[in-house]
C-alpha positions as CSV (number, residue, x, y, z in Angstrom):
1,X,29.5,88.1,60.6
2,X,26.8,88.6,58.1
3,X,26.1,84.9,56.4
4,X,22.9,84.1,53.9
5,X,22.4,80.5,53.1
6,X,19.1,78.7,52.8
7,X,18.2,75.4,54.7
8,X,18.8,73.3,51.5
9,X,22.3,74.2,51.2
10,X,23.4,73.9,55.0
11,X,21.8,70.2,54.6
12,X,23.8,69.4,51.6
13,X,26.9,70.7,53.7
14,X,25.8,69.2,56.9
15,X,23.8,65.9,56.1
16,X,20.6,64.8,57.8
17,X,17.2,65.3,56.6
18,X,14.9,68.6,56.3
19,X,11.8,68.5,58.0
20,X,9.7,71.7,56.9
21,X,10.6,74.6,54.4
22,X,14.4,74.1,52.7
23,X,14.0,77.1,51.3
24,X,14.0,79.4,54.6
25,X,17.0,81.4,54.9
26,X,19.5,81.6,57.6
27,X,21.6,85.2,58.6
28,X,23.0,84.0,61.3
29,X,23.9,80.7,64.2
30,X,23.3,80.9,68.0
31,X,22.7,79.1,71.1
32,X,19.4,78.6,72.0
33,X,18.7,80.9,74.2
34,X,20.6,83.9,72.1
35,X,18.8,82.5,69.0
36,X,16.8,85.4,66.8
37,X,14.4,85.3,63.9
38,X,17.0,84.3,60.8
39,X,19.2,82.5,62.9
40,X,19.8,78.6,63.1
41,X,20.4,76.7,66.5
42,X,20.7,73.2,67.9
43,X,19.6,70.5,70.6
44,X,21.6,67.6,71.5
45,X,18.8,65.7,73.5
46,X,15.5,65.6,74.5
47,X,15.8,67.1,77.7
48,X,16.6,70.7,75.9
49,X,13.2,70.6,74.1
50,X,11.2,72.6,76.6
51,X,14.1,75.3,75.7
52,X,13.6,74.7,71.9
53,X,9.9,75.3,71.5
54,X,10.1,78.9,72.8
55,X,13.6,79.6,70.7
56,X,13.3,82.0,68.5
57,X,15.5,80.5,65.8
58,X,14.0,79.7,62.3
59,X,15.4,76.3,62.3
60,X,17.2,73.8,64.3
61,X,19.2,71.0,63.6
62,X,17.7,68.4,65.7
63,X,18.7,64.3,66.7
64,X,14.9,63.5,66.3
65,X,12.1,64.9,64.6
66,X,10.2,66.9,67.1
67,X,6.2,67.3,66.2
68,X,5.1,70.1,68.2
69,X,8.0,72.7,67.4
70,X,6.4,74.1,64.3
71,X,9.6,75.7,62.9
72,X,12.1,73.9,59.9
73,X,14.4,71.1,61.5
74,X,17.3,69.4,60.0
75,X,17.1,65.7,61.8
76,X,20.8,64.1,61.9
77,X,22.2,61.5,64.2
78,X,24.7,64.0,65.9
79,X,23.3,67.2,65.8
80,X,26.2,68.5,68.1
81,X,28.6,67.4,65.3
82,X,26.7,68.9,62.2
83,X,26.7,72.3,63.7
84,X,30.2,72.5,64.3
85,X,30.9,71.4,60.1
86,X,28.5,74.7,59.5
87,X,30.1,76.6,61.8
88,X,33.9,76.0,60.3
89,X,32.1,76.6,56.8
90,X,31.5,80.4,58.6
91,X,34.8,80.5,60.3
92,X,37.0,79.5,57.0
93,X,34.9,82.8,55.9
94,X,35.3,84.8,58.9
95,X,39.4,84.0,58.5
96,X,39.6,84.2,54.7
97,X,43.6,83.8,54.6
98,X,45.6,86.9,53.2
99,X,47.7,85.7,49.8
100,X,50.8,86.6,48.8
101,X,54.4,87.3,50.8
102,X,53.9,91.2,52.2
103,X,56.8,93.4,51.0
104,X,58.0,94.0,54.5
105,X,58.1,91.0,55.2
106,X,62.4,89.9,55.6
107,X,62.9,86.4,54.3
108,X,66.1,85.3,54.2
109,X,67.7,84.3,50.8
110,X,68.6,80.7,52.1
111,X,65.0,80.0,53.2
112,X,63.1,77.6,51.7
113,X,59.5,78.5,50.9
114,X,56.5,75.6,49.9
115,X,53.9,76.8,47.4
116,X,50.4,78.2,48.1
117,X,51.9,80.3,51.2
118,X,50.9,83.5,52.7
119,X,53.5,85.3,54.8
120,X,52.0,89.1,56.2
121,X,53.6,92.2,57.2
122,X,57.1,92.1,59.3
123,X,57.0,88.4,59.2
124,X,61.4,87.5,59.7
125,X,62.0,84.5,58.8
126,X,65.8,83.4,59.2
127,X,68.6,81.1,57.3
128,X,67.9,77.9,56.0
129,X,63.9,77.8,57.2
130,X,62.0,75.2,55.3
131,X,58.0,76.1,55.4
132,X,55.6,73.9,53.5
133,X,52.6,74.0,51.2
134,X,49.6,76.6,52.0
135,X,51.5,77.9,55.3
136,X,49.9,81.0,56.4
137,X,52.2,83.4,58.6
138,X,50.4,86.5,60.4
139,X,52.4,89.7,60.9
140,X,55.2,90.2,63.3
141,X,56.0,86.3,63.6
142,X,59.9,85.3,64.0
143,X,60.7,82.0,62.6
144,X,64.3,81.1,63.3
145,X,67.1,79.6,61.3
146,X,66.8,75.8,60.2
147,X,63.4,76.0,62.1
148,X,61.0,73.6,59.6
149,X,57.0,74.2,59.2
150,X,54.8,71.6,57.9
151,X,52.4,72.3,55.0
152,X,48.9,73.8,56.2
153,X,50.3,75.0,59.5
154,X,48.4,78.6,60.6
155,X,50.7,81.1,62.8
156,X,49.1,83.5,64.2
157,X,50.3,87.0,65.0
158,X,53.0,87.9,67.1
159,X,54.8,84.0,67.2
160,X,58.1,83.5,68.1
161,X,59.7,80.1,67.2
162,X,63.3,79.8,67.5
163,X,66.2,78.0,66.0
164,X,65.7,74.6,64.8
165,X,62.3,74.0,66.0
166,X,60.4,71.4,64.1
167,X,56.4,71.8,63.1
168,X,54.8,69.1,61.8
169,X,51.4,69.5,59.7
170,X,48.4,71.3,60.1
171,X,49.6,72.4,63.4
172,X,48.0,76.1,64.6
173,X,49.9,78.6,66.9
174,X,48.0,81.5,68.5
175,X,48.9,85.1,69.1
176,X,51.8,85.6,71.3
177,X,53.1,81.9,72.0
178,X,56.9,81.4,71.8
179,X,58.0,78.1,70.7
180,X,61.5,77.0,71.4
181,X,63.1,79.4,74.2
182,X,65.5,78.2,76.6
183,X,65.0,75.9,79.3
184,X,64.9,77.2,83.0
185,X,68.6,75.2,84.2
186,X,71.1,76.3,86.1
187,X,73.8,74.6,88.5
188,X,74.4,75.5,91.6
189,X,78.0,76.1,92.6
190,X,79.7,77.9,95.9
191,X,76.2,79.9,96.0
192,X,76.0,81.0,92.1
193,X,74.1,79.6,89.5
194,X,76.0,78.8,86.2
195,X,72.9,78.5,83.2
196,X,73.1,75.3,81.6
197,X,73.1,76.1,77.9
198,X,70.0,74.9,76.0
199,X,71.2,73.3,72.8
200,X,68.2,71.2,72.2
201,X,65.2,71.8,70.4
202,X,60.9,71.3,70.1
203,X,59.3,69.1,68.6
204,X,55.7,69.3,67.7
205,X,53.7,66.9,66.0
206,X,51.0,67.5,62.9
207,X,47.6,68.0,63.9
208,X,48.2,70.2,66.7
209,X,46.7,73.2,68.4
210,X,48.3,75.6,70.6
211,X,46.7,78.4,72.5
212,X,47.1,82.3,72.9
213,X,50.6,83.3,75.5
214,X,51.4,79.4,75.0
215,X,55.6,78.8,76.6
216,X,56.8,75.7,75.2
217,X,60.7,75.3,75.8
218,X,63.6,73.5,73.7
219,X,65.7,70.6,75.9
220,X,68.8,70.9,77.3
221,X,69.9,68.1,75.0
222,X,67.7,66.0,73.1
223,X,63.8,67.4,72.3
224,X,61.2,68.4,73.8
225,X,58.0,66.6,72.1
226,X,54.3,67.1,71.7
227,X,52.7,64.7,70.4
228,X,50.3,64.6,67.1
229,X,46.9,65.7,68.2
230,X,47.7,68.1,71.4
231,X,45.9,70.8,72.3
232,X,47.0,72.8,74.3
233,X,45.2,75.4,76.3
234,X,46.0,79.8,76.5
235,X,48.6,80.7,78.9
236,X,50.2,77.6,79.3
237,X,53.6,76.8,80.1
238,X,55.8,73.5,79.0
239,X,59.4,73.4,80.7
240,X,62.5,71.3,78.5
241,X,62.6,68.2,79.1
């Protein structure tokens, strides 16, 4: 992605102190090693110094001033930490939210919908669904009746979340994860299994982050429940309770 700031205005959004030029212009954020001319890096200790003096970057956010790399530095006490507030300043760009409900999208009449949303194309969202303020719903996401989303929640393409499943705030669902499906039970009887119906539900508490192909399924009875402030990794899988 194609970004133009100068040094002055990634200090004002990062803190620290410039050392050298403010007015030098970054294109561009790398490692190291991948760093070229226009682009801005980082070092988290001393020991990746030797590394930084033959970077290419055209500045680097450093913990320290460092004398002998003649090159613009921002010093700050967690250079680790100011990088990443730049680099969500590029990825709120990168992911510029769409606006609007898409006309193929098929909302039911009985849902209720917060304000400041964005639901995209072929987004179903059934009976009695409560989703809160600045929601953002990619295309082809199910959302099933008397499910509730909390305001700020992200959910990404291709979601399923079934009936009754609870979402608190800020929480972020990736592509393909399926939120609320039944439990694996069944009793055993004279050599058949008879499926214990699932009539419990999820759970999941604000603040959290769930990956890509991410299983998470409803109880039997009672809930299954994450907690505020899990992440959870692609391709996992969390059985009922």
């Amino acid at each position: 992605m194609s970004i133009q700031y100068t040094l002055n205005q990634i200090q004002s959004i990062i803190g620290g102190k410039i050392s050298g030029d403010g007015n030098t212009i970054i294109t561009g954020v790398a490692s190291i090693e991948a760093a070229t001319d226009g682009n801005i890096t980082f070092i988290k200790n001393d020991g990746l110094i030797p590394q930084v003096l033959t970077t290419k970057a055209s500045a680097i956010v450093v913990h320290r001033e460092i004398k002998e790399l003649k090159k613009p530095q921002i010093i700050t006490e967690n250079p680790f930490l100011a990088f990443i507030k730049f680099m969500e300043v590029i990825d709120r760009e990168r992911c510029k939210r769409p606006t609007g409900v898409h006309p193929t999208a098929i909302i039911s009449k009985e849902a209720i919908l917060g304000k400041g949303i964005s639901i995209g194309a072929h987004v179903i969202i059934e009976d009695s669904v409560r989703i809160g303020n600045n929601v953002t719903i990619y295309p082809n996401t199910f959302i099933g009746k008397e499910s509730l989303i909390g305001d700020d929640s992200i959910i990404y393409a291709n979601v399923s979340i079934r009936e009754s499943v609870i979402l608190g705030k800020r929480v972020v669902v990736h592509c393909n994860s399926v939120i609320g499906d039944d439990g694996f039970g069944y009793l055993q009887i004279n050599s058949k299994h008879t499926k214990i119906p699932q009539i419990g539900t999820v759970e999941i508490g604000n603040d959290v982050e769930i990956g890509s192909m991410v299983t998470i399924c409803r109880a039997a009875l009672d809930k299954t429940i994450i907690g505020n402030g899990v992440k959870i990794d692609n391709h996992s899988h969390i059985a009922h309770n």
